[in-house]
N, C-alpha and C positions, 0 to 999 in steps of 0.2 A: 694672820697672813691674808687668810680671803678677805676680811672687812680694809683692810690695806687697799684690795685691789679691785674693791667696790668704790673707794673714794678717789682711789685714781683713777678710773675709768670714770666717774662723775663730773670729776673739775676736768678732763680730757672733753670730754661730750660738752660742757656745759662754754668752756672756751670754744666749740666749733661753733656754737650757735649763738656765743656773742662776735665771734669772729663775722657769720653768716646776716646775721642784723646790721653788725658795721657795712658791709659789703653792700647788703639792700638801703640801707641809709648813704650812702657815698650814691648809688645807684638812682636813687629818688633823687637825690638834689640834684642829679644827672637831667634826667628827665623831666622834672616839673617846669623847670623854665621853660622848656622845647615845645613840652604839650599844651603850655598855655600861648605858644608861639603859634598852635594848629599842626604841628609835625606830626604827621601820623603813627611813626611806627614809636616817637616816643609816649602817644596818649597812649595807646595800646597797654606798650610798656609799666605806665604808670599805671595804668587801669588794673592790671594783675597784679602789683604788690597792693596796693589798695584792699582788691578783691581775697588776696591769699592772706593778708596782714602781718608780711614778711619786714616791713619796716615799723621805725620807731614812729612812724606817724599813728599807726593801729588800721585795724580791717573797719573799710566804709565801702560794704558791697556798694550800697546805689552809686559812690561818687565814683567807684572803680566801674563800675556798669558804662555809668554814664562817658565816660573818657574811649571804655572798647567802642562805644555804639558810637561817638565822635568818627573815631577811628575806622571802622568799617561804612560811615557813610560817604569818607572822602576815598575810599577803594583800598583800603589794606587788606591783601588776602589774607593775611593772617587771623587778621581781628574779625574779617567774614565767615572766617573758619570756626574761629571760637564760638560765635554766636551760635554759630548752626549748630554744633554739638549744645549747646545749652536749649537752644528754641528746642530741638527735635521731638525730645519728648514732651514740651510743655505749651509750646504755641508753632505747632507743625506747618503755618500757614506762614509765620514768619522765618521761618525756616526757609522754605519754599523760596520764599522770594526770592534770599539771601542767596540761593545757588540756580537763582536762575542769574543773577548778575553774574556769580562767577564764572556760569558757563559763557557768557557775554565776553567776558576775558580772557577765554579760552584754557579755563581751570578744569578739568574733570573730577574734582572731591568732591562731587553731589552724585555720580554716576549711577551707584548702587543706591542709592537713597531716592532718586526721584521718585519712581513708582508708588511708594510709600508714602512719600511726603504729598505728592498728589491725591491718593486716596486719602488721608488722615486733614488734609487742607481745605477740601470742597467743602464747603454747609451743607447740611441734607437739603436747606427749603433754597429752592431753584429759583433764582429771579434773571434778568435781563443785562447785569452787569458782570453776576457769574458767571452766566454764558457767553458773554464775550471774552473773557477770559479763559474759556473752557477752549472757545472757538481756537483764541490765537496758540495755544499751545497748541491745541492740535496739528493747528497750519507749520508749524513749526517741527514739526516730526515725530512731537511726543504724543503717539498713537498704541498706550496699553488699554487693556480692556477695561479696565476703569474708567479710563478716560473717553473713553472708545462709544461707553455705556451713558454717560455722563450726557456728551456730543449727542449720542440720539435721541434721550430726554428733552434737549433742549431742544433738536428739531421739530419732535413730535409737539412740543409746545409752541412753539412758532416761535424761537428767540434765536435761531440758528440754520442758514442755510448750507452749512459746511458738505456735506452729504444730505441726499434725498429724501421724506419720508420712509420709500418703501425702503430703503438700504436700513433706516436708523432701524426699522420694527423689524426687518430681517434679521440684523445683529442680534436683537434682545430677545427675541423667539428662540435663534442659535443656540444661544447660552442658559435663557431660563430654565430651559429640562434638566439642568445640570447644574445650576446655582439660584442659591435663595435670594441676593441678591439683585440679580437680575430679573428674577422672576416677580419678585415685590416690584420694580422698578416696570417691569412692562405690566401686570395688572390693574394698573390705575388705566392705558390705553386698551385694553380688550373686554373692562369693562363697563368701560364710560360707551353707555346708552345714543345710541345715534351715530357713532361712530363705524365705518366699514369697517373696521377692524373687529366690532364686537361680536366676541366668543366667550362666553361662560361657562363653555362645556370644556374647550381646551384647558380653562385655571380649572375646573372641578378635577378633570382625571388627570393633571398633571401636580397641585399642590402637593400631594402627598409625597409625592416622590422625590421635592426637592429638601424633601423633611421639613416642611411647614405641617400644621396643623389648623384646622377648621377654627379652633378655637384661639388661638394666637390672639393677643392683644392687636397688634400690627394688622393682622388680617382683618380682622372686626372689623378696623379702624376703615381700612381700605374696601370692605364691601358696604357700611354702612355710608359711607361717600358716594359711593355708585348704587345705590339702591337695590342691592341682593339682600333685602327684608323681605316679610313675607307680605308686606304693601305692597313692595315693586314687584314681588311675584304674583299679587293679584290684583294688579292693575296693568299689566301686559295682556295684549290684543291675544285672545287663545288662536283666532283666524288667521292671523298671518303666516305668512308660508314660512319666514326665516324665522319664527317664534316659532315652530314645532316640535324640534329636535331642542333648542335654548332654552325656553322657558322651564320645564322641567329638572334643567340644570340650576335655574335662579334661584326655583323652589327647596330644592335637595341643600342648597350651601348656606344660604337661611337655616334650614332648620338644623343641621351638621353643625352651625357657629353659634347655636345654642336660641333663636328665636322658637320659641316654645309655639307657638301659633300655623309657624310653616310647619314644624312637625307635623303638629297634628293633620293639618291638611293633605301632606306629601303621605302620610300613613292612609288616613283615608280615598286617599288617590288612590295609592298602589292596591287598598283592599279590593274597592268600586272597580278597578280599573280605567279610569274618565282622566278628561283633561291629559288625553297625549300619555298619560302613563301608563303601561302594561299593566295588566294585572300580577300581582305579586303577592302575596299574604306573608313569605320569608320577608321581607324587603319592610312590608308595613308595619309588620313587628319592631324591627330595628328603631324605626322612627315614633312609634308608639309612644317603645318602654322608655326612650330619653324624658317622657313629658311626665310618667307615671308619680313620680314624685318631686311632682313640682310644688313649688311654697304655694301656687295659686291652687286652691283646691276647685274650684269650679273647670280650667284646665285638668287636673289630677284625676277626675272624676269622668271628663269628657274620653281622655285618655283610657282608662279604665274599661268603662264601658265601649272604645274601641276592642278594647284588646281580647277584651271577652267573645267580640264579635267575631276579629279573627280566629280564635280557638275552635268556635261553633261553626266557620267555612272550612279549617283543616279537621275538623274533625277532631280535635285533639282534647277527646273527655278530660284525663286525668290534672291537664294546663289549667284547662278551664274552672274543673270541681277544686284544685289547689289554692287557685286564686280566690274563686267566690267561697270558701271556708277560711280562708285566713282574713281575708274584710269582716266577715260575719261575726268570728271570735272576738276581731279586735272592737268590733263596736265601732270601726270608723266612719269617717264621712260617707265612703263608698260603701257604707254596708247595705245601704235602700237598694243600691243599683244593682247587687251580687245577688239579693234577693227576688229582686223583680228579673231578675237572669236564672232563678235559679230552675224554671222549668226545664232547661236544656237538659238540667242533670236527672230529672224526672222522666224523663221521653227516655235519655241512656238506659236507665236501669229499665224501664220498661220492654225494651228491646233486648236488652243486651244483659240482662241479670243471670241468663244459665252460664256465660265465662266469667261472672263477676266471682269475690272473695268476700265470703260474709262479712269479714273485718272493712271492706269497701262498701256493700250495703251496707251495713250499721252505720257508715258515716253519714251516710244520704239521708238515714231516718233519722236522725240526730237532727242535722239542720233542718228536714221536713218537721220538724215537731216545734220549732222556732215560731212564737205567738204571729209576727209577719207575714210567714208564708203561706200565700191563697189556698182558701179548704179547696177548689179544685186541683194545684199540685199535689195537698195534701192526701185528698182524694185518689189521685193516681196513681203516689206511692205505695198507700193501704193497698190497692187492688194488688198493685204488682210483686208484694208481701206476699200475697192470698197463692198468686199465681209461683211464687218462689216455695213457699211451704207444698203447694200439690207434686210442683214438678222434682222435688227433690226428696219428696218422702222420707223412705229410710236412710237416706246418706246423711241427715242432720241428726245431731242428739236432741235426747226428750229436753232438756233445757234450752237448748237453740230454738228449738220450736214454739216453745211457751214464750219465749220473748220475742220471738216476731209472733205469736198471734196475740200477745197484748199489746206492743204497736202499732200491728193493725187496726184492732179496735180503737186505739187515741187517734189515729189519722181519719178512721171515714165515719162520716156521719152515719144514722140508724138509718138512711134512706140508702145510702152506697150498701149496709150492711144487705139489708132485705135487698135492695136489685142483686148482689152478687149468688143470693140463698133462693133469690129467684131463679136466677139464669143457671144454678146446679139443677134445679128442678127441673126443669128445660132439659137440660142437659142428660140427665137420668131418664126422662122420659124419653126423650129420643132416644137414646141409646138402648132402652127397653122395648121400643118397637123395632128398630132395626134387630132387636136378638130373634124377636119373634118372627116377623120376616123369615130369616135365615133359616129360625127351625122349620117353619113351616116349606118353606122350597125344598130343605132335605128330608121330609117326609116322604114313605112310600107312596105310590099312587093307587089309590080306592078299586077295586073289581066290581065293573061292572056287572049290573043285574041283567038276568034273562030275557027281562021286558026291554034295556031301555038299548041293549044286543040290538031285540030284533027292529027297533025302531031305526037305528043307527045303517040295520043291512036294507029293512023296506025304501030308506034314503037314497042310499048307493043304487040302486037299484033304479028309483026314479029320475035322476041324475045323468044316467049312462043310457036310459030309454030315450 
């Protein structure tokens, strides 16, 4: 019974759609004469079965294309309709066109679509035929921010008098804090060099906010055009009065967009505190460490020995002794420069050894014992063993003690050894007369003999006469 009524329902369906081809065939021979007479609404017509390939001719999209586009260039709304739905997503510019005739005709089916079709229609690269074009819609009352945006690019270019300069740069100032867009579209004018408008402080403390990034392809592109390298940041007049507050900004977005060179500079700025930059050592740091592992090691290395310098202005031993022991271990490039740094950590512990943690000396004499490092560090650290083992006596164990006084002995020469066995001597000695001293002052005092009495009254005596 159901295969019954699968086969009726088959030959039922399959008659509708030779019924539906006879119908498009009666329909075509309708039409084909008409549209090759130029009748509009029969190309149209014919254009869609073509296109759908509803007749026994068969589907020839181009020759169906070809008959709608007949069709809509002699004014068929219908067929300018179609088109537009097919341009919109694939050539937005032909689209565009198509409903600005319409609105010519007083159609409103592009109404909701303009604005779109205008942003998706413009070329990004701006030339003088665009702009007039930009111009006349404008004039025409199609005034969105797009196009709004568009109009003041082309003023600022000189292809457009529609609105004023100062109007166009006001619009896109307006909007830039609050679109990337436009803010890419005005930084090509705030920091094009000679311009009164140039501020590169304004793009530095406002790109991040419109969610761009230093690094952006885009941005690169756009500071490498206007000269925010660290050439154009040192090659600007330091003296001029509007380069005071600017230039620092050049510097800073250079080395932020990955120029390795401004880093290092803008770091050592902020350290020195020179060239208009405050003094900062937080700040120099930041711009440093981007350079620190760089592929060029002669930068990497410059870098480096920045950074150790900053540690050694903040005071910051533990930064400092972390870095130049991890160079040291690895055997790198920078291990010459961690070593020839490494007296900072020599002076700390000399200073500063009664807060230190044996586990923290022993790392200093560790590196101190490294064939590189100058017998005078070397020297230092020995002493300051010597001076660790006195002042801490019995709070070390007999084994603590015995290895720092055999490291002692590998760090100072027999001449460090004798001056220090000298200077106890010294040391004992004084301290042996000061005891004697003392006792001697708290001794009783002697009694006077009979003889030297009366000497002392025959005095008084002659004195008061």
């Amino acid at each position: 019974m159901i295969k019954k009524l699968i086969l009726i329902l088959f030959f039922i369906s399959f008659e509708i759609l030779a019924q539906d081809k006879f119908n498009m065939d009666s329909q075509f021979r309708e039409f084909y004469p008409k549209a090759l007479a130029g009748e509009a609404n029969a190309m149209f017509n014919l254009g869609k079965i073509y296109i759908e390939g509803t007749s026994s001719a068969g589907k020839d999209f181009a020759k169906g294309f070809n008959y709608i586009q007949k069709a809509s260039s002699v004014g068929n709304v219908t067929a300018m309709k179609y088109l537009v739905e097919i341009y919109e997503h694939n050539d937005p510019s032909g689209a565009f066109d198509i409903c600005l005739r319409l609105q010519k005709l007083g159609e409103n089916y592009c109404d909701t679509k303009m604005e779109i079709l205008i942003e998706k229609s413009i070329p990004k690269s701006t030339n003088l035929s665009l702009c007039k074009k930009i111009s006349d819609l404008y004039a025409n009352g199609y005034k969105s921010e797009y196009l709004h945006a568009e109009l003041a690019n082309c003023v600022l270019l000189g292809f457009s008098k529609n609105i004023s300069n100062e109007e166009a740069l006001s619009f896109l100032r307006s909007k830039a804090t609050t679109d990337t867009k436009f803010f890419l579209r005005l930084m090509n004018y705030v920091l094009k060099v000679g311009s009164q408008d140039w501020d590169p402080l304004f793009v530095e403390e406002n790109l991040p906010k419109v969610g761009l990034k230093f690094m952006d392809r885009q941005v690169k592109d756009i500071f490498l055009k206007n000269g925010i390298t660290f050439d154009g940041c040192r090659k600007m007049d330091l003296l001029r009065k509007e380069t005071l507050r600017q230039r620092p900004s050049v510097c800073r977005m250079a080395a932020k967009s990955g120029d390795e060179e401004a880093a290092l500079y803008v770091g050592e700025a902020y350290l020195g505190g020179k060239d208009y930059f405050t003094e900062d050592s937080s700040e120099a740091t930041l711009y440093i460490k981007d350079v620190l592992n760089s592929k060029n090691p002669h930068r990497s290395t410059q870098a480096f020995i920045l950074l150790l310098d900053v540690y050694k202005k903040q005071g910051k031993f533990y930064d400092h002794f972390s870095l130049v022991a991890k160079e040291i271990k690895r055997n790198s490039s920078n291990s010459r420069a961690a070593l020839a740094s490494f007296g900072f950590e020599a002076n700390y512990l000399q200073r500063n050894h009664s807060s230190m943690s044996l586990e923290d000396i022993q790392a200093i004499i560790d590196i101190a014992e490294s064939y590189d490092v100058s017998q005078s560090v070397k020297s230092l650290v020995g002493r300051s063993v010597d001076d660790i083992i006195k002042d801490r006596g019995n709070l070390i164990r007999k084994v603590e003690k015995d290895s720092l006084l055999y490291y002692r002995k590998r760090l100072m020469t027999q001449q460090d050894l004798d001056e220090v066995e000298n200077e106890k001597r010294k040391a004992e000695a004084i301290n042996s007369t000061d005891v004697m001293n003392i006792t001697d002052r708290q001794s009783p005092t002697k009694a006077q003999s009979p003889m030297q009495e009366k000497k002392d009254s025959s005095l008084l005596e002659r004195i008061f006469k």
